[in-house]
SEDO-973749 format. One line per 3 residues: number of its first residue (from 1); for each residue z negated, y negated, x of C-alpha. Coordinates in Angstrom, 2 decimals. Example, Ala and Ser with C-alpha at 12.3 -4.5 7.8 and 13.67 -1.06 7.14 Angstrom:
<pts>
1> -7.80:4.50:12.30  -7.14:1.06:13.67
</pts>
This chain:
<pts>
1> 61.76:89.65:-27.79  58.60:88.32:-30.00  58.65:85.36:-31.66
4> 55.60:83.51:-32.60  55.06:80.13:-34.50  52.01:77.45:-34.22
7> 51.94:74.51:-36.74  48.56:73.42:-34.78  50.77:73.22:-31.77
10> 54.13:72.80:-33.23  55.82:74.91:-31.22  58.39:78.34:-31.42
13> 57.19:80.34:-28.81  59.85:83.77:-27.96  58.86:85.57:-25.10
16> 61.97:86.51:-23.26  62.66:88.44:-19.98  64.82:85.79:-18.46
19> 64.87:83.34:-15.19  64.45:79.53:-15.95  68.04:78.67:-15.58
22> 68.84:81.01:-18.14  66.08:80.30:-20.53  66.76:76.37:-20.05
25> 70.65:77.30:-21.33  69.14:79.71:-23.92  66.36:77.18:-25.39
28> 69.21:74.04:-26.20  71.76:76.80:-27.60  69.10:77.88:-29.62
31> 68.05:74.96:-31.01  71.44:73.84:-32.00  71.54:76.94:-33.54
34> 69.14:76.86:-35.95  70.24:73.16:-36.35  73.65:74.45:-37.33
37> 72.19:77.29:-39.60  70.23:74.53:-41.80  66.75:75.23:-39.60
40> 64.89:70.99:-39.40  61.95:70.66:-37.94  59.27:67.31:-37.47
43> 59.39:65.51:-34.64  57.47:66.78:-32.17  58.31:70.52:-32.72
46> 59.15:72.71:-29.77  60.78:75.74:-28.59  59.54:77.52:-25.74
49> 60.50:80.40:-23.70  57.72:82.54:-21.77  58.21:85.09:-19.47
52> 56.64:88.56:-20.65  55.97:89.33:-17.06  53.77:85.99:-15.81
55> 52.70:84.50:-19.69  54.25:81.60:-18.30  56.80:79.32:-19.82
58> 60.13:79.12:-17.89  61.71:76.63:-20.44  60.98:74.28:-23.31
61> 63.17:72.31:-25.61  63.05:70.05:-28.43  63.87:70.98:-32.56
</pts>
């Protein structure tokens, strides 16, 4: 897994080998996650999920 972060963009990118449905249950669990753990974030601040395999992103989420 990498991680990457981009105040231009405001979003938490993690590249993840996983298929949208599980990425989609993956990005809200960890979002409330780092909620839970004390992690805030601005409005507008996103996670995302991309696929190592296509460089495309299979789910996105608000923090």
């Amino acid at each position: 897994m990498v991680c990457t972060v981009s105040t231009a963009s405001h979003t938490v990118t993690m590249t993840i080998n996983m298929v949208a449905s599980e990425a989609r249950t993956f990005c809200s669990g960890a979002a409330s996650q780092m909620h839970q753990v004390g992690a805030h974030f601005a409005p507008g601040w996103m996670l995302r999920i991309v696929s190592p395999a296509s460089g495309a992103s299979v789910a996105e989420c608000s923090l």
